[in-house]
C-alpha positions as CSV (number, residue, x, y, z in Angstrom):
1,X,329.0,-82.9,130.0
2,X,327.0,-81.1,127.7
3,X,327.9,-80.2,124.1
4,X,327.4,-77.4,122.3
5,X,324.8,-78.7,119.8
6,X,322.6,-79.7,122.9
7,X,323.5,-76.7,124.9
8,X,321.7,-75.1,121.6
9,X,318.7,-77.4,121.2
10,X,317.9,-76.8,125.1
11,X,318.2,-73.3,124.9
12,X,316.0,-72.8,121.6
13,X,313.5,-75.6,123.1
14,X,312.3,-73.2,125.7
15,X,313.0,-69.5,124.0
16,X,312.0,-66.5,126.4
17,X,310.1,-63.9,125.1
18,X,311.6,-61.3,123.4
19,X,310.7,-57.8,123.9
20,X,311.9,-54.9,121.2
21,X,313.7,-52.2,122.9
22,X,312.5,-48.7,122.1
23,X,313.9,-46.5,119.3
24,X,317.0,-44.6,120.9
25,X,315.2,-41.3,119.1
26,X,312.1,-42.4,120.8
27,X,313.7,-43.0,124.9
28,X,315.9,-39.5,123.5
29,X,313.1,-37.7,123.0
30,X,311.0,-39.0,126.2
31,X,313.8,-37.9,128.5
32,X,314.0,-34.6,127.0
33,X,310.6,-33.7,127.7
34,X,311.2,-35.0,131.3
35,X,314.1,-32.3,131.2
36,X,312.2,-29.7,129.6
37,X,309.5,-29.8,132.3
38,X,312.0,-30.2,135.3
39,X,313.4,-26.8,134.3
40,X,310.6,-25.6,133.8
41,X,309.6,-26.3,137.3
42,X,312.6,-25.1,138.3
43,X,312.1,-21.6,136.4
44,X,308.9,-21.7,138.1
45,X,309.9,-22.2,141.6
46,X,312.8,-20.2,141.9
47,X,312.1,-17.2,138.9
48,X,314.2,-16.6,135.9
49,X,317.3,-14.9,135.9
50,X,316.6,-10.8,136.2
51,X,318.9,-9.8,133.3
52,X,317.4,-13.1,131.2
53,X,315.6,-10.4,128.4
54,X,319.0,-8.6,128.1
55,X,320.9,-11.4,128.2
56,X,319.0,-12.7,125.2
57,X,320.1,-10.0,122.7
58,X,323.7,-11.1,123.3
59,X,324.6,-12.9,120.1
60,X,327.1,-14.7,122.2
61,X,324.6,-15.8,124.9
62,X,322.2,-17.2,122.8
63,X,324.8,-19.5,121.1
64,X,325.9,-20.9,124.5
65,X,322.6,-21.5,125.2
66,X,321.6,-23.3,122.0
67,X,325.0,-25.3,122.4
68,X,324.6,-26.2,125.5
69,X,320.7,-27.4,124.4
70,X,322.3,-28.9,121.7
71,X,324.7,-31.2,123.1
72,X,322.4,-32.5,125.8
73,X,320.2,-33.8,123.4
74,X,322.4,-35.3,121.1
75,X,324.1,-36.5,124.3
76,X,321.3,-38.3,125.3
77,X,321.0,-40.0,121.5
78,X,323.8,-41.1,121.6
79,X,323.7,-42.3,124.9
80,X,321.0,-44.8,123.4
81,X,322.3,-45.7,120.5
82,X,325.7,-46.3,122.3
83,X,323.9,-48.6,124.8
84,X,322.7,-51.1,121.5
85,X,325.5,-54.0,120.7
86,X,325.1,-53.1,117.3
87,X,325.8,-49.4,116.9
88,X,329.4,-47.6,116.0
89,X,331.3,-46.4,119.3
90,X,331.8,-43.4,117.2
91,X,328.2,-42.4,118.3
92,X,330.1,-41.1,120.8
93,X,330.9,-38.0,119.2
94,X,327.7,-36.8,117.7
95,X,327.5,-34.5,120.9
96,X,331.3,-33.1,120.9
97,X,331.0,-30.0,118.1
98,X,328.6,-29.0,119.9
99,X,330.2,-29.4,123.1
100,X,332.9,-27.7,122.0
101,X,330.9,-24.5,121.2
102,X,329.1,-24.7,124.2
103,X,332.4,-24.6,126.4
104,X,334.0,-22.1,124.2
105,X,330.9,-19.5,124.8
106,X,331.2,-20.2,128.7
107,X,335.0,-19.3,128.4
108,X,334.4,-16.5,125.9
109,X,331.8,-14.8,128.4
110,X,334.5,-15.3,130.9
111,X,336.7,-13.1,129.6
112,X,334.9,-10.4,128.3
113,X,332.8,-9.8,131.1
114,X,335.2,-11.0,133.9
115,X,334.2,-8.8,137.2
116,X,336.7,-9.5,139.5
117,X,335.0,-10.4,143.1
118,X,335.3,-9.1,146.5
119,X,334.6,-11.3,149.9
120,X,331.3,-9.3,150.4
121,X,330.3,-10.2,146.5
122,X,329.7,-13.8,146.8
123,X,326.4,-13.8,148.6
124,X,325.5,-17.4,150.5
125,X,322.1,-17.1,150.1
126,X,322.6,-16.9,146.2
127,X,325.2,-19.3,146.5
128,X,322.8,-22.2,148.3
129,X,319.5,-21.7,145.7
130,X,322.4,-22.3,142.9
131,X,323.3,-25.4,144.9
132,X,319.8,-26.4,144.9
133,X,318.9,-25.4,141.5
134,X,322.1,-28.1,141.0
135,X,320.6,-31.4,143.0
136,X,317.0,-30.4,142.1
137,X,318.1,-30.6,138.5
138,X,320.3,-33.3,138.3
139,X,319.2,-35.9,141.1
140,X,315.7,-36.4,139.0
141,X,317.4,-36.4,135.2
142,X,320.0,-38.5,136.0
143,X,318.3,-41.0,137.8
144,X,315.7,-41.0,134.7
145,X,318.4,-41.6,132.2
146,X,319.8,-44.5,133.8
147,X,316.6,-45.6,134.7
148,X,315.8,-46.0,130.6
149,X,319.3,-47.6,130.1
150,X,318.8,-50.1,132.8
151,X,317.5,-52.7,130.6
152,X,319.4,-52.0,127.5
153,X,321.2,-54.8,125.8
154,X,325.2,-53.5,124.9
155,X,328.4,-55.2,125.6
156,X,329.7,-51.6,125.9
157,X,329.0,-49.4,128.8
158,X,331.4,-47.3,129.0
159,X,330.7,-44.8,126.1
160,X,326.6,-44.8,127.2
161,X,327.7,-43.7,130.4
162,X,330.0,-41.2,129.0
163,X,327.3,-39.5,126.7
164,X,324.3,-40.0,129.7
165,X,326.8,-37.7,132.1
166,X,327.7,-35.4,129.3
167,X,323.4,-35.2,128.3
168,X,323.1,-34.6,132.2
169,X,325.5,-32.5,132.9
170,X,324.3,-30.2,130.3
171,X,320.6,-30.1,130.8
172,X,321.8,-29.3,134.3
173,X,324.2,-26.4,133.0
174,X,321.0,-25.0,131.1
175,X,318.6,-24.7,134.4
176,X,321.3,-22.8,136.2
177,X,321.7,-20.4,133.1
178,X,318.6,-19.6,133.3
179,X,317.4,-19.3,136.8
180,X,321.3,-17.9,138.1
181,X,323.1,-14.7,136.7
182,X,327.0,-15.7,137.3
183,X,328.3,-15.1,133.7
184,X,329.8,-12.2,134.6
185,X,331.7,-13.4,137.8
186,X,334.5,-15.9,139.1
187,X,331.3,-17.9,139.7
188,X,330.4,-19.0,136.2
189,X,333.4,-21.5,136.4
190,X,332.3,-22.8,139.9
191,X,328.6,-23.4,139.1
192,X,329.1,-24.0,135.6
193,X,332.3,-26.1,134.9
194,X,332.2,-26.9,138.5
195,X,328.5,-28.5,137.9
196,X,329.8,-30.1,134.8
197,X,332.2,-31.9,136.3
198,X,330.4,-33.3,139.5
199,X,327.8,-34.8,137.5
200,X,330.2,-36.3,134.6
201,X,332.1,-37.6,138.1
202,X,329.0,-38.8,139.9
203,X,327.2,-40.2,137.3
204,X,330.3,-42.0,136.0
205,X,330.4,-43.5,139.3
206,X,327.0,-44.5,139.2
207,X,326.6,-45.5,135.9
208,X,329.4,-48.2,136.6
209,X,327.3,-49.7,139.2
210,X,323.6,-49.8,137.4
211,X,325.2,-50.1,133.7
212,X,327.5,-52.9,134.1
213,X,327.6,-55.8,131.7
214,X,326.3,-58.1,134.4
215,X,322.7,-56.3,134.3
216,X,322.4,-56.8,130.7
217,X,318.8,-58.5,130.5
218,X,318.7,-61.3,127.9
219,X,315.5,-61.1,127.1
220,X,316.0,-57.8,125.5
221,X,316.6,-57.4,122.1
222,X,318.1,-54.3,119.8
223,X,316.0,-51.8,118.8
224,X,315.5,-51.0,115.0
C-alpha cells in the first residue's frame, strides 16, 4: 500500500507541465469580440431594425440597450473568474445590477408601449428570421464560451455556468434588438424573455455535461 509521503515523492518525481491559464479579462474580452462580430454579421445579413434611428433617441431604449451590453460582458467576466478555484463565488453578482436594469427597461417598454395584437398581426415570416436571428446568435456564442471554459481548473461549476448562460443569453437578446422591432408588441416577452430563458435553460444543460468537475484538466493551473 502506498503512503502518502511516497504517493508525494512519485508524483513530484515526474511533474507535468504546467500551462498558465489566460487572464479571465483577457478570454472576456476575446469572446466579446467573437460576439461583436457575430452580430455584426447578423445586422449584416438580415438589416437593422427600420425604426433603429428613432428608437435611439428614446432615453429609455438606449439604457436597455447599454444594460443589456453591459451585463453580457460582465457576465462573461465573471464567468472566468468564477471558473478559477481561487476566486470569491460572489463574482457571481458583478453582472446582476446590471441585469436588473436591463430587465426593468424590457418591462418598462412593455407597458408604455403595449399594442395589443390581433391574429393577423403576428406575421410568420417575421416570426421565423427572429427564430433564426435566435440559433444563429446563440448556437456559435455559446458553443465559444464553453469552448474557453473547457479547460479551466475550478472545483465550482455551477456559478461559471450560471454567468456563461446569463453572458449568452444577453449578447443574444442584443442581436434581436437590433435586427427585430417587437418592443412595442406581446412579442417582446416571447423573443426577448422567451430567448432569455431557452438559452439560460439550454446552456445550463449543456454546461453540466462539458463543465463538470470530472473534465477539470490537471495540468492547468490558475490564472494571475
Amino acid at each position: 500500500m502506498t503512503t502518502t509521503p511516497g504517493l508525494i515523492a512519485r508524483l513530484s518525481s515526474h511533474p507535468a507541465p504546467v500551462r498558465r491559464a489566460w487572464h479571465p479579462a483577457g478570454r472576456a474580452a476575446t469572446w466579446l469580440g467573437m460576439s461583436a462580430a457575430v452580430i455584426g454579421g447578423l445586422a449584416l445579413l438580415h438589416g437593422p431594425r427600420p425604426d433603429l434611428a428613432a428608437r435611439l433617441q428614446e432615453e429609455n431604449f438606449c439604457l436597455g440597450c447599454a444594460a443589456c451590453v453591459a451585463t453580457g460582458a460582465l457576465a462573461a467576466l465573471a464567468a472566468f473568474l468564477l471558473s478559477l478555484p481561487d476566486r470569491s463565488r460572489l463574482w457571481l453578482l458583478l453582472p446582476m445590477p446590471a441585469a436588473a436594469l436591463w430587465l426593468a427597461s424590457v418591462g418598462y417598454g412593455c407597458l408604455s408601449h403595449w399594442v395589443p395584437l390581433g391574429d393577423a398581426a403576428i406575421d410568420p415570416a417575421e416570426a421565423w428570421r427572429c427564430l433564426t436571428t435566435l440559433v444563429l446568435a446563440w448556437v456559435p456564442l455559446s458553443a465559444a464560451l464553453f469552448w474557453m471554459l473547457r479547460r479551466s481548473a475550478r472545483l465550482r461549476p455551477q456559478g461559471a455556468v450560471l454567468a456563461a448562460s446569463m453572458a449568452a443569453a444577453a449578447a443574444t437578446a442584443s442581436a434581436m434588438t437590433l435586427i427585430h422591432a417587437f418592443d412595442a408588441s406581446a412579442m417582446i416577452l416571447a423573443w426577448t424573455a422567451g430567448a432569455a430563458a431557452l438559452v439560460l435553460a439550454a446552456d445550463a444543460a449543456i454546461g453540466r455535461a462539458v463543465l463538470r468537475p470530472g473534465r477539470t484538466q490537471a495540468g492547468i493551473s490558475t490564472a494571475s
